[in-house]
C-alpha positions as CSV (number, residue, x, y, z in Angstrom):
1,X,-94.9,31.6,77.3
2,X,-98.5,32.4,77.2
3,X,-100.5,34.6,74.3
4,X,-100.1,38.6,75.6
5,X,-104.1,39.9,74.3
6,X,-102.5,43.5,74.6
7,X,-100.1,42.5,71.8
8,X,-102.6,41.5,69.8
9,X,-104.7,44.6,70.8
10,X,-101.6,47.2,69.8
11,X,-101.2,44.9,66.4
12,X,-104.5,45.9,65.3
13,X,-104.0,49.1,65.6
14,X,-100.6,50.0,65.2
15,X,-100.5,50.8,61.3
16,X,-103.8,52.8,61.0
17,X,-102.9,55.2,64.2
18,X,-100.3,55.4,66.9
19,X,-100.5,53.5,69.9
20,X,-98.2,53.6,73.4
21,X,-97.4,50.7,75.7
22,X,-97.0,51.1,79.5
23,X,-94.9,48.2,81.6
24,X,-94.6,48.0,85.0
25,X,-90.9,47.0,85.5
26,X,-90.3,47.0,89.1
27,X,-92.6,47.1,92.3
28,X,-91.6,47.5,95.4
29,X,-93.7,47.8,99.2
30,X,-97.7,48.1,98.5
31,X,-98.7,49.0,95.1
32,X,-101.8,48.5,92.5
33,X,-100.6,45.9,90.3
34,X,-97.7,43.4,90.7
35,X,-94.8,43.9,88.1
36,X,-95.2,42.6,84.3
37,X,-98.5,43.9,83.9
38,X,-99.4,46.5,81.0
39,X,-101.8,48.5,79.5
40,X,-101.9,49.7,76.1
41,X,-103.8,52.8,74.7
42,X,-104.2,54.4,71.1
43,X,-104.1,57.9,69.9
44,X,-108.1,57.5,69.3
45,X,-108.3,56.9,73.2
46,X,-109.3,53.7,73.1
47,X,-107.5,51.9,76.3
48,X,-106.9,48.2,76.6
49,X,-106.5,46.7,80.2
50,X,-105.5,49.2,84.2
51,X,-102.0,49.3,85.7
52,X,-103.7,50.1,88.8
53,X,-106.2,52.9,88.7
54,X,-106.4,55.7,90.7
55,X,-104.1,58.8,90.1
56,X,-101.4,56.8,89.4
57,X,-102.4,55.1,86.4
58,X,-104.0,58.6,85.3
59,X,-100.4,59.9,85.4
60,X,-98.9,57.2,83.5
61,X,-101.5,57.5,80.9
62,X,-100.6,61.2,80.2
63,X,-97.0,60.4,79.9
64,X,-98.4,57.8,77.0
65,X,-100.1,60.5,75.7
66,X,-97.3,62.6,75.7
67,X,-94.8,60.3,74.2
68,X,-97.0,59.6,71.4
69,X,-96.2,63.2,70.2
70,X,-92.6,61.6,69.9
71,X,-91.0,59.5,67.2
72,X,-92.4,55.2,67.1
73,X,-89.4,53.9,69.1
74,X,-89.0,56.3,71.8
75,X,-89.4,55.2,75.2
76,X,-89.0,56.9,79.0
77,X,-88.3,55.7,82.5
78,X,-90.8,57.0,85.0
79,X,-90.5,56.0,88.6
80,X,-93.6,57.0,90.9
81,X,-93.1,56.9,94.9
82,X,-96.9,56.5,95.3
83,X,-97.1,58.6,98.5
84,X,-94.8,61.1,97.7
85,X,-95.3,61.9,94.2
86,X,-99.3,60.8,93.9
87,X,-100.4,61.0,97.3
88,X,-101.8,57.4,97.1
89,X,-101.9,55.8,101.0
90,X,-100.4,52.3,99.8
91,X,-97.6,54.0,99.9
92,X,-95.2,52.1,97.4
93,X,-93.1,52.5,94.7
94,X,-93.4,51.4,90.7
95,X,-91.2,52.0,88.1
96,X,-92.6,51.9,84.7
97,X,-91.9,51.9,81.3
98,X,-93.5,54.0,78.5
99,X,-93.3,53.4,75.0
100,X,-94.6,54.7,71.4
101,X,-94.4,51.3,69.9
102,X,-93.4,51.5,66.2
103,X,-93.0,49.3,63.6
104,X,-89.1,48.3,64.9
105,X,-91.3,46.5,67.4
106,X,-93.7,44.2,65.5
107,X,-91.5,41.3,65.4
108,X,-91.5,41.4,69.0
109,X,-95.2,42.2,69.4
110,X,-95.5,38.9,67.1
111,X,-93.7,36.8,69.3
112,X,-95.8,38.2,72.6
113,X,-99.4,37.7,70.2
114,X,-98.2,34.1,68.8
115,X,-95.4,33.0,71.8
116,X,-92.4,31.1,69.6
117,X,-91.4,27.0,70.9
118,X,-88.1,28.0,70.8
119,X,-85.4,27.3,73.7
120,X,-82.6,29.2,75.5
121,X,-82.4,33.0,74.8
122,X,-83.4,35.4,72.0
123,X,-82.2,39.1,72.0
124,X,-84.2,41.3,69.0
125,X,-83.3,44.9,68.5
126,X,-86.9,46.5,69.2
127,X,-86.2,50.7,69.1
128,X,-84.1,53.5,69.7
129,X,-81.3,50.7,71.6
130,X,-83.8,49.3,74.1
131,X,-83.2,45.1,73.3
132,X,-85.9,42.6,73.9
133,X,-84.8,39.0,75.3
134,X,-86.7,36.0,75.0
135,X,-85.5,33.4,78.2
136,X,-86.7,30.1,79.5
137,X,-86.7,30.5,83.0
138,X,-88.6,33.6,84.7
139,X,-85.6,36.4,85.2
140,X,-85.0,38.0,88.7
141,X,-87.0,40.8,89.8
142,X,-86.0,44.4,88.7
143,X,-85.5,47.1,91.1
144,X,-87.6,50.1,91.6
145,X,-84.5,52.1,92.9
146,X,-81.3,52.9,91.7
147,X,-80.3,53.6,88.1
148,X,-83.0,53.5,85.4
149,X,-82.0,51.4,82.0
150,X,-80.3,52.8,79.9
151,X,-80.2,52.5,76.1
152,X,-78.3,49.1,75.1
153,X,-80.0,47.2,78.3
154,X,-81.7,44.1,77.6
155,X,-85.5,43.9,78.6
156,X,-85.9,39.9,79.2
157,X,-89.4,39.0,78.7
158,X,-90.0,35.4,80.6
159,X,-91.5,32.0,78.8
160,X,-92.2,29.8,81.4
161,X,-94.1,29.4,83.3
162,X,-96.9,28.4,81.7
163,X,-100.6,29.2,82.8
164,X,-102.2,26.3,84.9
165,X,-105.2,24.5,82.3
166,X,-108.4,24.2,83.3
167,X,-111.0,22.1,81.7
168,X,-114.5,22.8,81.9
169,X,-117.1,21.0,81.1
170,X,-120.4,22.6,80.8
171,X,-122.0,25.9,78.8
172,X,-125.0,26.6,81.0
173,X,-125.6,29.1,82.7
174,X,-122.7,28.6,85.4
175,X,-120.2,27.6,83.0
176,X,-120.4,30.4,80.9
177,X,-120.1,32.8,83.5
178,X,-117.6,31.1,84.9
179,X,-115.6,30.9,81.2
180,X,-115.8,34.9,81.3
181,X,-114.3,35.2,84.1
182,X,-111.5,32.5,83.9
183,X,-110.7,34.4,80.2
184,X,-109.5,37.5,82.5
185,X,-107.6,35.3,85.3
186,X,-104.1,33.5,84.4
187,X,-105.8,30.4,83.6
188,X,-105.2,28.4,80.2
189,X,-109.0,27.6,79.3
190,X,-110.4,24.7,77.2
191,X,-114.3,24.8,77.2
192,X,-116.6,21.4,76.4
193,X,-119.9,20.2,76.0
194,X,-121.9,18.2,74.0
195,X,-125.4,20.4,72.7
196,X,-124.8,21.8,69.3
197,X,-126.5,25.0,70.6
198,X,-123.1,25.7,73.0
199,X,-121.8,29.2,73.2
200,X,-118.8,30.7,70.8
201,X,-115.6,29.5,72.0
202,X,-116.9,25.9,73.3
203,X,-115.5,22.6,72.0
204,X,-118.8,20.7,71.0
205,X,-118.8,16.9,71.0
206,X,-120.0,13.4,71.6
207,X,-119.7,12.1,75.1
208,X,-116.9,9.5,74.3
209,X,-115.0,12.2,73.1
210,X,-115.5,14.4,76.4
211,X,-115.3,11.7,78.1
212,X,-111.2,10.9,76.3
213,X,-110.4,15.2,77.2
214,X,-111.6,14.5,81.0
215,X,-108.9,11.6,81.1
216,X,-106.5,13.4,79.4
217,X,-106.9,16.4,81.7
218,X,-103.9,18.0,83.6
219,X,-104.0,21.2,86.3
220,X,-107.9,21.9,86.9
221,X,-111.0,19.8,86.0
222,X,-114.9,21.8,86.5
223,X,-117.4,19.5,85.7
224,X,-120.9,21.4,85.6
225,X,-123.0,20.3,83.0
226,X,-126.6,19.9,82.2
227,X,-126.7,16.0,83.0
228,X,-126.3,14.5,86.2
229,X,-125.2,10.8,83.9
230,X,-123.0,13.0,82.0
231,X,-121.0,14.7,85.4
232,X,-120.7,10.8,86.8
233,X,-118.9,9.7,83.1
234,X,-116.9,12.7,83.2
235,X,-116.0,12.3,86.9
236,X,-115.0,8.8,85.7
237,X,-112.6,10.0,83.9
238,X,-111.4,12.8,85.6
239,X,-110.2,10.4,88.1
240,X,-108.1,8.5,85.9
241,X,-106.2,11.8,84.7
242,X,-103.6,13.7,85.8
243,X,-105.6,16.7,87.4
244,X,-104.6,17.9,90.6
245,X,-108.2,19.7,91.9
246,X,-111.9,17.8,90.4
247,X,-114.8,20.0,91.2
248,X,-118.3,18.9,90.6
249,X,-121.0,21.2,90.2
250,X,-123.9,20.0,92.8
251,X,-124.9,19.0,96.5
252,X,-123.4,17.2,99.6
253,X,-126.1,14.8,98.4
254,X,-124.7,14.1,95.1
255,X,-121.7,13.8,96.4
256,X,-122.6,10.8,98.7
257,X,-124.5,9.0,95.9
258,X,-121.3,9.7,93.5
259,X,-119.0,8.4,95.8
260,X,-121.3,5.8,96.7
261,X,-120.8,4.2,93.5
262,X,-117.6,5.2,92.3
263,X,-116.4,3.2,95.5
264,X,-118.2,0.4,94.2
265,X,-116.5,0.3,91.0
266,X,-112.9,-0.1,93.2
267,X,-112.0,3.7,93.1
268,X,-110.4,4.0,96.3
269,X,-110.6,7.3,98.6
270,X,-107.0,8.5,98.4
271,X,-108.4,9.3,94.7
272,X,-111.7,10.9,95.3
273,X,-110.0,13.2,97.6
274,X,-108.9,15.5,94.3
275,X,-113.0,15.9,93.6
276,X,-114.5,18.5,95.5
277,X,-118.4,18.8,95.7
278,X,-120.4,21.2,96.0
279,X,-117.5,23.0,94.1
280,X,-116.5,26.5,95.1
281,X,-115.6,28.6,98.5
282,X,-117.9,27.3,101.2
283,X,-118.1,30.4,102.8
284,X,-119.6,31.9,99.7
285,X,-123.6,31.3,100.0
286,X,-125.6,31.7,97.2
287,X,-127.1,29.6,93.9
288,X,-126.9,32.3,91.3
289,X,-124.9,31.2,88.6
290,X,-122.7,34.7,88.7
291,X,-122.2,33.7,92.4
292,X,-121.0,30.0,91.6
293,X,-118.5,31.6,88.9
294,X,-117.0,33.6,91.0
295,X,-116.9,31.5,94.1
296,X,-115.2,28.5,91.6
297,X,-112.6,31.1,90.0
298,X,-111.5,32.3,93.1
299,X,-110.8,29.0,94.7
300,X,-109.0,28.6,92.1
301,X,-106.6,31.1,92.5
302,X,-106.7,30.3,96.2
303,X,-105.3,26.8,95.3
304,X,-102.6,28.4,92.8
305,X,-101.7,30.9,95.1
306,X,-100.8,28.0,98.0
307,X,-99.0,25.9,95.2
308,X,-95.7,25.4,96.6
């Protein structure tokens, strides 16, 4: 189980002024947002994250607002045929959940914020009869039709799996645009570099220490730093890690004079073939560093989404 930010957001918040919680339970046909995803507002109207947009999620937002003028604990059922109901041409169906989370519910907000190493399954009494279960393995998909839960029902919140790590290594100007983005996308992020001057939220240290992350790497390597000695040490190894995907920040030309030499050294090709350089979509043009970032993350999620 990965860290839920909209737990932490509600925590915040949730003793000085009331706050609601919508869930999408069930999707079904074409629809904003895939099931699982919530957004959380407060009484103050502050909103944290979209369930979609568009008059769907302004409908589902005044039924928050509405059940805030209800007890902390109660929760409603709303099912929304998209066409029918909202007019909306994707035509499909969500059910959601809404809820005026209380403070029955912090323990299991905890558990969301601060995810628990525990196995097999955990059932917590959250509000008003709706139970919250902790499981292992991702449960099966609700339906969007048929009967509604009911109070008693169990509301099984998955743990695994967990979000694919990505190691980056750089905070210039590409790698922290690209570490904004990746923050939003279901990536787990660890951030390097070596100048003392680095961003908030990067790992600062000596190259044998990047050097001993890049070989200890797992999931996704980005090396983009400032120095073209430092992306040859870390590509090093990168290569002797566990990484399925090495991108390198740079041109076809680098990439010849890298491989040049790392074939030297005995690494053989069946190995380079996991570094990809100039990293990014190729059929995204541009230098600009918001360009690169976004051309990077999203062949990222292109490889995730092909993962078999």
């Amino acid at each position: 189980m990965t860290p839920s930010p909209w737990a932490d957001w509600i925590l915040e918040r949730m003793d000085d002024q009331p706050c609601a919680l919508i869930s999408l339970l069930a999707v079904e046909g074409s629809t904003p947002r895939e099931a699982g995803v919530r957004m959380a507002l407060s009484a103050s109207g502050e909103v944290f994250g979209t369930i979609g947009g568009g008059n769907f999620e302004y409908q589902a937002m005044e039924q928050a607002r509405r059940i805030l003028g209800l007890p902390p604990g109660a929760w409603r059922i709303q099912d929304y045929p998209l066409g029918p109901l909202l007019g909306q041409c994707c035509g499909g169906r969500v059910r959601t959940l809404i809820e005026h989370v209380g403070p029955a519910q912090r323990p299991w907000l905890e558990a969301m914020r601060d995810p628990p190493p525990f196995p097999g399954l955990r059932t917590e009494l959250a509000q008003d009869g709706l139970r919250r279960a902790f499981m292992d393995l991702a449960p099966g998909p609700l339906s969007a039709r048929g009967a509604a839960p009911q109070v008693g029902d169990v509301l099984s919140e998955s743990l695994a799996p967990p979000l694919p790590p990505v190691a980056l290594f750089g905070a210039g100007h590409v790698g922290e645009a690209l570490a904004r983005i990746l923050e939003d996308l279901p990536f787990r992020l660890s951030w390097f570099d070596e100048r003392e001057d680095s961003p908030p939220g990067v790992f600062v240290a000596d190259r044998a220490t990047l050097c001993a992350e890049a070989r200890a790497a797992r999931g996704y390597v980005l090396i983009l730093t400032h120095d073209h000695a430092l992306d040859y040490e870390l590509l090093r190894a990168a290569l002797g890690s566990r990484a399925r995907f090495i991108g390198l920040i740079g041109s076809a030309t680098k990439r010849t004079r890298f491989f040049r030499r790392l074939r030297d050294e005995g690494f053989p090709d069946e190995d380079l073939a996991r570094v990809v350089c100039p990293i990014g979509l190729p059929e995204v043009k541009g230098k600009a560093p918001a360009v690169v970032a976004v051309s990077v993350a999203a062949q990222l999620l292109s490889l995730e989404s092909g993962k078999s």
